[in-house]
N, C-alpha and C positions, 0 to 999 in steps of 0.2 A: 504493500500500500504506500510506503515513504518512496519507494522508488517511482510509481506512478504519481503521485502527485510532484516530485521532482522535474520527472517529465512534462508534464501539463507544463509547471510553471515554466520550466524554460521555454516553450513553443510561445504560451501566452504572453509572456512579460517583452518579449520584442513586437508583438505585433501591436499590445496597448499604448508602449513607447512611440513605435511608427504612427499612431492613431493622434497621438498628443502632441507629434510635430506639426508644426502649421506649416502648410503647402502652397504653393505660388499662387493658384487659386483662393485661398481662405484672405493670403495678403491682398491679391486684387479685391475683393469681395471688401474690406473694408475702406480700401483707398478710393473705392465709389464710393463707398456711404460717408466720405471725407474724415475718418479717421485715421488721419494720417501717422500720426505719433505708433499707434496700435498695428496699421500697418507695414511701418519702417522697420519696427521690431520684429513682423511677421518673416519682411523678406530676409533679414540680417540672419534670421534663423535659417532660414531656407539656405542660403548662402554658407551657413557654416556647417552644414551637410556634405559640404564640397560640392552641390548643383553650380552652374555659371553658365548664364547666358547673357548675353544684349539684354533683353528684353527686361531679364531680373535687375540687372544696376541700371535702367531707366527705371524701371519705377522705384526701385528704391533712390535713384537722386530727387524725380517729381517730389515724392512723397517728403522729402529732408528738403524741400525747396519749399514746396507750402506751407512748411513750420519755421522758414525764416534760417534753417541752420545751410547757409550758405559755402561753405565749407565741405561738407557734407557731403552736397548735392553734387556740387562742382569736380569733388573726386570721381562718385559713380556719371557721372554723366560721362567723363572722361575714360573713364574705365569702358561703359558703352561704348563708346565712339571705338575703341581700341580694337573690340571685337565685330564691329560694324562699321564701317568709315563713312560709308556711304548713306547714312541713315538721313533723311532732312531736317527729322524733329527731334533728333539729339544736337543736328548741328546750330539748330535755332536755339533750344535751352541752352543750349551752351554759348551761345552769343546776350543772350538776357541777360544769365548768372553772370560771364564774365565785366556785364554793364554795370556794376552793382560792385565791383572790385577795385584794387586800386586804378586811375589812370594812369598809364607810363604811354611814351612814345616809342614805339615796335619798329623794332631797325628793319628795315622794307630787304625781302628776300629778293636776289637776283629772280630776274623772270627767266628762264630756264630753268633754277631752283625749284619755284614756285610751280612750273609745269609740271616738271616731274615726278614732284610729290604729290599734287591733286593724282595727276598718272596712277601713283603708286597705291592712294587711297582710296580708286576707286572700286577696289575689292579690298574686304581681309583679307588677315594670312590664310584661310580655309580657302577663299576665293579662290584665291593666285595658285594654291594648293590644286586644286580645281582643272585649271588651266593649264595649269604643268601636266596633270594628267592627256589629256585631249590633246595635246600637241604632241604629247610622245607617241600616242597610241597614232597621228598621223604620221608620224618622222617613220614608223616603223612603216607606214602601210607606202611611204614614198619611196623605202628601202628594197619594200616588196615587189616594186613597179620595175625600180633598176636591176633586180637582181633575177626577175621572174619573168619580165615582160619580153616579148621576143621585138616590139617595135620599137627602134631605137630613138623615136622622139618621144614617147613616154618613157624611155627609160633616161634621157635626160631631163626630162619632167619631174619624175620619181627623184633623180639627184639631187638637181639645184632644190629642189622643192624640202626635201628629206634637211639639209642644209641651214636651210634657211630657216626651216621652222627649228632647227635645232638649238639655233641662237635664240630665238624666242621664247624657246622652254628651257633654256637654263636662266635666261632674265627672269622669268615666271616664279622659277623655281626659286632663284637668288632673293625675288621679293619678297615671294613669301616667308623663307626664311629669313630675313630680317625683321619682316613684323612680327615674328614669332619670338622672337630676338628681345624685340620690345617691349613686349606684354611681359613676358619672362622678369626682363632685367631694368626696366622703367631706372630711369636717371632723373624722370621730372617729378616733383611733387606740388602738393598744395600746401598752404599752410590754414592751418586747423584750430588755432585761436584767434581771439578777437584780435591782437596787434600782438607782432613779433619784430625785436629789435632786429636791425641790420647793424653789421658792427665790421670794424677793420677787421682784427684778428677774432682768434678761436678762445677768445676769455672773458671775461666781464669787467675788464679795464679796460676792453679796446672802443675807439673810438665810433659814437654811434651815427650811422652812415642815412639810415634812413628806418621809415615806422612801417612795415608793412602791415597788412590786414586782411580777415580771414578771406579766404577765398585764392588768394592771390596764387598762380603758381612759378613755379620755379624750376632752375635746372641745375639737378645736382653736379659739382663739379668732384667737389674729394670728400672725403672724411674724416675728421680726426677726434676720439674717442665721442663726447656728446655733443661732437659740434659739426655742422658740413659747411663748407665753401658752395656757395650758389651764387647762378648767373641769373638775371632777370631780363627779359625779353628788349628790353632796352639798353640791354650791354653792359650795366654795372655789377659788379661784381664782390659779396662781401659774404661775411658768415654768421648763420643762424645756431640757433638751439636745434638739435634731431627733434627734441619730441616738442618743437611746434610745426612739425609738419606731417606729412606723411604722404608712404610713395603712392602714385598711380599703379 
C-alpha cells in the first residue's frame, strides 16, 4: 500500500505542479482584461520555464510599458526584435519607449552600413537559417545539371548557377550565424534604474561625466569587476555600475 500511494504521488504531484504554472495563454487572458502587473508576472513565469519566443517578450515589454516600468519594457521589446527583426509593431514600441528616454545625438551610420544591416534584418537568424537551406538544396541540384546532364548548355547553366548560388549560401549562412552570435553574446544593455551615474573611471571618485536614465541603452565595451566601460550611441564613452543595467 506505501508503495502505491508512492506511486500515485509521484505521477500526480508533476502534473498539479504543470496545472499551477500559468501558461502564455492565462498571461494573455489577463493582459486583455488590463491586468497588466498580474500579467507580467504570468509571462516572467512562462519564460523561466525556459519557453522563448517573439511573441512572449512582446507582451511581456507591452504589458511593463502600460505600468510605466520603462526599462523593463525597453529590454523585452528588444529582446523581441532580436528574434524577429522584421516585426513592425515591435519596431514602433520600440520607437515610442525609446521617445521617452534620454535624448542624445546618434552618430548617422555610413549609408552602405545602414543598407546592409536593414539587409541583414530583414530575416532572423532562423530566417537566414532558412535560406541557407534552399540554396544548398539548389547548389546541389545545379551540380546535378553539370554532372548528369548530357546538354552542355545546361550543364554550364548547372555551373555558373551551382557557383553562384554558393556564395549566396555561405553569406546566408555567415548571417545567420552572426545573429545567433548576438542573441547569445549581446554586448548592448539597458539601464534599469531610474538614473545611473556616468563616470571617468571604474570607482566612485571618478569624475561624473553625465546622469543617465532608465531606459537608456548602451554598449558594453569591457568589464572590470562591478563596473563596465560603455559606449552611448553618441560616441561618448565612460563607466557605469553592472547592476544598473542589464544585458539584452
Amino acid at each position: 500500500m506505501k508503495k502505491l500511494i508512492i506511486s500515485i504521488l509521484t505521477i500526480a504531484l508533476p502534473i498539479v505542479a504543470a496545472q499551477a504554472q500559468p501558461s502564455a495563454a492565462d498571461a494573455d487572458a489577463l493582459a486583455r482584461d488590463g491586468k497588466y502587473a498580474e500579467a507580467a508576472d504570468a509571462y516572467e513565469a512562462v519564460l523561466n520555464t525556459g519557453m522563448e519566443s517573439a511573441d512572449l517578450y512582446y507582451n511581456l515589454g507591452y504589458s511593463y510599458f502600460k505600468q510605466g516600468m520603462l526599462g523593463k519594457a525597453i529590454l523585452n521589446f528588444e529582446r523581441c526584435q532580436r528574434l524577429n527583426p522584421s516585426d513592425p509593431d515591435v519596431t514602433a514600441n520600440l520607437a515610442q519607449a525609446y521617445a521617452l528616454t534620454d535624448k542624445m545625438q546618434e552618430i548617422e551610420p555610413l549609408f552602405v552600413s545602414e543598407l546592409w544591416n536593414g539587409f541583414c534584418d530583414s530575416l532572423s537568424s532562423d530566417g537566414w537559417a532558412v535560406v541557407f537551406v534552399i540554396l544548398f538544396f539548389l547548389v546541389m541540384a545545379g551540380l546535378g545539371c553539370f554532372f548528369f546532364v548530357d546538354s552542355v548548355a545546361m550543364r554550364k547553366a548547372g555551373f555558373f548557377s551551382a557557383a553562384v548560388l554558393t556564395l549566396f549560401a555561405i553569406m546566408s549562412l555567415s548571417i545567420s550565424l552572426r545573429k545567433r552570435a548576438d542573441i547569445l553574446n549581446s554586448n548592448e544593455a539597458i539601464i534599469m534604474v531610474s538614473s545611473a551615474t556616468l563616470a571617468t573611471s571604474p570607482d566612485k571618485n571618478g569624475t561624473e561625466m553625465a546622469v543617465l536614465h532608465e531606459g537608456t541603452k548602451v554598449i558594453i565595451v569591457d568589464e572590470l569587476g562591478e563596473w563596465i566601460e560603455v559606449k552611448l550611441k553618441d560616441g561618448n564613452v565612460g563607466w557605469l555600475l553592472l547592476s544598473n543595467v542589464e544585458k539584452i
